[in-house]
C-alpha positions in Angstrom: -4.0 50.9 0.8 -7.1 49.4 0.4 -6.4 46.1 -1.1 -4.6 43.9 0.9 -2.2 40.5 0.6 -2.7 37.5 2.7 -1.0 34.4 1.9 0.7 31.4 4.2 4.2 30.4 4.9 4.4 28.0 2.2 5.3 31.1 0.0 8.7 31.0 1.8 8.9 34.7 2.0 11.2 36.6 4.7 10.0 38.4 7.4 11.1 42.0 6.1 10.0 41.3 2.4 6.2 40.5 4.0 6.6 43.9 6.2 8.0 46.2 3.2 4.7 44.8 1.4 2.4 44.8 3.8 1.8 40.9 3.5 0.1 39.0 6.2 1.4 35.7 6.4 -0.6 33.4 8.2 2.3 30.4 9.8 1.5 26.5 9.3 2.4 24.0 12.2 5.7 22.0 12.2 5.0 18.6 14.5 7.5 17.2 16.4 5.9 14.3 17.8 3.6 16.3 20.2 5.7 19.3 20.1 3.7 21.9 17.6 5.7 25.0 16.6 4.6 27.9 14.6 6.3 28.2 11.5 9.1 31.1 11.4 7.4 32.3 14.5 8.1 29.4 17.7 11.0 27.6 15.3 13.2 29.5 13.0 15.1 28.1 9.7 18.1 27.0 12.1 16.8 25.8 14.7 14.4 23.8 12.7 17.3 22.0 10.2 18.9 21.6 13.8 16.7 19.4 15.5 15.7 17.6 11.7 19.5 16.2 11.7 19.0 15.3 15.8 15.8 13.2 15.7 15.0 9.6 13.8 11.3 10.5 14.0 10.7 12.5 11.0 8.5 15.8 11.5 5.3 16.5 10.2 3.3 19.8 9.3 -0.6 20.4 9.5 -2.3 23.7 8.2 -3.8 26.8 10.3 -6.8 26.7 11.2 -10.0 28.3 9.7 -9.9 30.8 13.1 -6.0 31.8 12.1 -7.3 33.1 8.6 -10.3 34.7 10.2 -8.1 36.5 12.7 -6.2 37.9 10.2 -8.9 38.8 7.6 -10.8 40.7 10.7 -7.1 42.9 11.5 -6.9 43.7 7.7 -10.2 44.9 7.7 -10.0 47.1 11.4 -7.0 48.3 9.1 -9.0 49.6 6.3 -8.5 46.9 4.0 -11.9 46.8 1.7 -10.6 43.6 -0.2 -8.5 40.8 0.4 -6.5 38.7 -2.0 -5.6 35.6 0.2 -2.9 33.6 -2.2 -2.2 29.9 -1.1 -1.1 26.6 -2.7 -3.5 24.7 -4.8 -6.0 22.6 -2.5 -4.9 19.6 -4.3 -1.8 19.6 -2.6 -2.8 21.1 1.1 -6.1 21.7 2.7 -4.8 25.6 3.2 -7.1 27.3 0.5 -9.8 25.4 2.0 -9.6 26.7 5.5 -8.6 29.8 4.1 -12.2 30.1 2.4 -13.9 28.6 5.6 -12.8 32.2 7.2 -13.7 34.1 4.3 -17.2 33.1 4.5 -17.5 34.2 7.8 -16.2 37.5 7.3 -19.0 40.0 6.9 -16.3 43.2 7.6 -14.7 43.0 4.4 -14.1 41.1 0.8 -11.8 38.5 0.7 -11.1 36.8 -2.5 -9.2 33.0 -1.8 -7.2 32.4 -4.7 -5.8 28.6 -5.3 -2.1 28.6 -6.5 -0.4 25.8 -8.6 3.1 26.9 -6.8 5.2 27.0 -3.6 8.1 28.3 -2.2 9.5 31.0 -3.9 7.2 30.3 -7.1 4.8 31.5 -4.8 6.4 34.0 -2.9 6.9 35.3 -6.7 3.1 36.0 -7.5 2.3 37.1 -3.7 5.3 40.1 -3.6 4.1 41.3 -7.4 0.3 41.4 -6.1 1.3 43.4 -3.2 3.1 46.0 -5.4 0.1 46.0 -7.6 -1.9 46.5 -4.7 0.5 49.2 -3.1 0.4 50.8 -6.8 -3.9 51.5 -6.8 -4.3 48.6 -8.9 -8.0 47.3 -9.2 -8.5 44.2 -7.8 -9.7 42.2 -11.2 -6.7 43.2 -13.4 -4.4 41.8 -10.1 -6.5 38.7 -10.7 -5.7 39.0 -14.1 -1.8 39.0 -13.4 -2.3 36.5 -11.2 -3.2 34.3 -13.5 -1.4 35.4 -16.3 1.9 35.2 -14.0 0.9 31.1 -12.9 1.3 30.3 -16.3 4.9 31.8 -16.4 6.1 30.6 -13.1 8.2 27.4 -12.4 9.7 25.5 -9.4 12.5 22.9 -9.7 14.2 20.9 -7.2 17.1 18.3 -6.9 16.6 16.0 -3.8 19.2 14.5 -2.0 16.2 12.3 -0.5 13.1 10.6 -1.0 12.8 9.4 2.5 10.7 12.9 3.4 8.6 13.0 0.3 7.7 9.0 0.5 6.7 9.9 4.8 4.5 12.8 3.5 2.8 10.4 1.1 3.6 13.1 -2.2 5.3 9.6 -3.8 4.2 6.2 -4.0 6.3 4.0 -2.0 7.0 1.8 -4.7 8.7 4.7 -6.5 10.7 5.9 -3.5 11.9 2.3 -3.0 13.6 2.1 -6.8 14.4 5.7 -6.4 16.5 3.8 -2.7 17.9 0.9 -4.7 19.4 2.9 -7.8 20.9 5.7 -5.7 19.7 8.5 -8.0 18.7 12.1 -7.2 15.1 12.9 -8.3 14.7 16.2 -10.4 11.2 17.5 -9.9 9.0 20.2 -11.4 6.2 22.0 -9.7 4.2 24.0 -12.7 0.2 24.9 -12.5 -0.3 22.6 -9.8 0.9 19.4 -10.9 4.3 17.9 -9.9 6.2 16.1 -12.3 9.4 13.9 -12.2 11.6 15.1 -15.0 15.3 14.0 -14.6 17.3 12.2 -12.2 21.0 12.2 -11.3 23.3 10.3 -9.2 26.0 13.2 -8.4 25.3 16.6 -6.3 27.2 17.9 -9.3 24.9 16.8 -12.3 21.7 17.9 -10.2 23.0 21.6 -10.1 23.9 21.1 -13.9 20.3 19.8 -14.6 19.0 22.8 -12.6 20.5 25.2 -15.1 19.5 23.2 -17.6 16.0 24.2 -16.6 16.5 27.7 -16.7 18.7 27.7 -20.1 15.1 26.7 -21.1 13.1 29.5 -19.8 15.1 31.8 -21.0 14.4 34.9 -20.9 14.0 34.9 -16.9 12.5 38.1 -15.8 12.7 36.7 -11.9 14.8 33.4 -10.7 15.7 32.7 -6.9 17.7 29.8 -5.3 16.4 27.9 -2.6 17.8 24.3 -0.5 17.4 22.7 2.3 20.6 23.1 4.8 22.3 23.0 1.5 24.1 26.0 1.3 27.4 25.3 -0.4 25.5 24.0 -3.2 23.2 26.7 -3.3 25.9 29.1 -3.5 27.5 27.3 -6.9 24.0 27.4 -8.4 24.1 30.7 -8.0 27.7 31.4 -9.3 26.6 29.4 -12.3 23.1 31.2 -12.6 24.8 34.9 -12.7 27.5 33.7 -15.1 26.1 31.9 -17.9 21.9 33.1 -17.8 20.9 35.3 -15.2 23.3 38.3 -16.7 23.0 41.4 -14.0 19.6 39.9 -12.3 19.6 39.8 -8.4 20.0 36.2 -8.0 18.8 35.3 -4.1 19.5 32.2 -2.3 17.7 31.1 0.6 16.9 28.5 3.0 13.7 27.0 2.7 11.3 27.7 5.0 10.4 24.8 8.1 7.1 24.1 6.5 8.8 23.4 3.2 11.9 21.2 4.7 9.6 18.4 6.4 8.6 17.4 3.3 11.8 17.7 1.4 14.4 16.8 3.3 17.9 18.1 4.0 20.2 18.6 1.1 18.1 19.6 -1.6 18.6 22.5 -3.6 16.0 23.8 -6.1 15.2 27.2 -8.4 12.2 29.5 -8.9 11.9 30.9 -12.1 9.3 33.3 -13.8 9.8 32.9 -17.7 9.8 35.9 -19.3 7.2 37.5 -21.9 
């Protein structure tokens, strides 16, 4: 194979789903206090939502370094890779894609191509598995740019928090917002689509958030992909699900997952969100 996938582990995927694709995922930093860990690498899932119900001081992440990126372009390439497609979140909401094309400028043993994404989590992890079977498939690098693109219009990301208080820490809210958000005891429904993160609901019960949810996919319909994801939230998870398979997703593998570290600091426990890809 001579194109070859590199992305980050904001797209959330699991450890055998990178391997069967040949993915290189390069891990972010979860920062407790001076403690740095490697995420999915020095902290898994559970030991992460462990220690985030143990500790008052609320982690923080920080992105790899331009060397990480290089180190991993320069392995693809002793592979054989002749061109890289390195897929990360949009640089207006990390500085990944940036350091990402800091390496790639000072790679002179292959092509890499960085390629800004407007999603994360599974949205991500979406677009970064279908490249790779492109890729695995012979597929010209320009019409997997083409997809790529085509596919970012498609793809969609909703989430139910339980929390602001991880969101407002991070800075992704005003703290005006989070502080009505506080007061009125609601549940924030949020959409990430193209980039841009928009607040377009809120609840007040964990049932009404995972009615909302589906609400979001009745409006997609038809789904060709759709995946589950929460934050240490697994009962709730599970009935979103149930509800998915029964009333939209008809016979489509529905999975549900925990979201990664990198993706719990700024969300918080007991959220629960959905990945979709609309369908032509």
């Amino acid at each position: 194979m001579t194109i070859r996938i590199v992305t980050d582990s904001t797209s959330d995927l699991p450890a055998g789903m990178a391997k069967q694709y040949g993915i290189e995922v390069v891990p972010c930093f979860i920062n407790f206090g001076d403690e740095s860990y490697r995420d999915g690498v020095d902290i898994s899932r559970g030991q992460f939502y462990q220690r985030l119900g143990e500790t008052a001081a609320l982690p923080k992440t920080s992105a790899p370094g331009a060397g990480a990126f290089q180190k991993a372009y320069e392995k693809l390439a002793c592979g054989g890779a002749k061109h890289i497609l390195s897929m990360h979140i949009h640089s207006g909401l990390s500085n990944l894609a940036n350091a990402a094309r800091l390496a790639a400028q000072a790679v002179t043993s292959t092509k890499v191509t960085v390629i800004e994404m407007g999603q994360v989590a599974a949205g991500l992890g979406f677009q970064v598995v279908n490249a790779a079977r492109l890729a695995i498939k012979g597929v010209d690098p320009e019409t997997i740019l083409s997809n790529i693109r085509e596919w970012e219009t498609r793809t969609f990301v909703f989430a139910a928090l339980d929390t602001v208080d991880y969101l407002r820490a991070s800075g992704r809210v005003p703290a005006l917002a989070a502080k009505l958000v506080d007061l009125l005891r609601i549940k924030p429904i949020i959409q990430l689509h193209q980039g841009k993160i928009r607040l377009i609901g809120r609840v007040r019960t964990s049932a009404q958030a995972v009615a909302r949810l589906l609400e979001c996919a009745a409006d997609l319909q038809p789904l060709e992909q759709v995946a589950v994801l929460h934050t240490h939230a697994w009962e709730r998870a599970k009935s979103l699900q149930a509800a998915l398979k029964e009333r939209i997703a008809h016979g489509m593998n529905v999975s549900v997952s925990e979201a990664t570290p990198v993706l719990g600091v700024h969300v918080g426990p007991g959220g629960v969100g959905l990945a979709c890809l609309r369908g032509q």
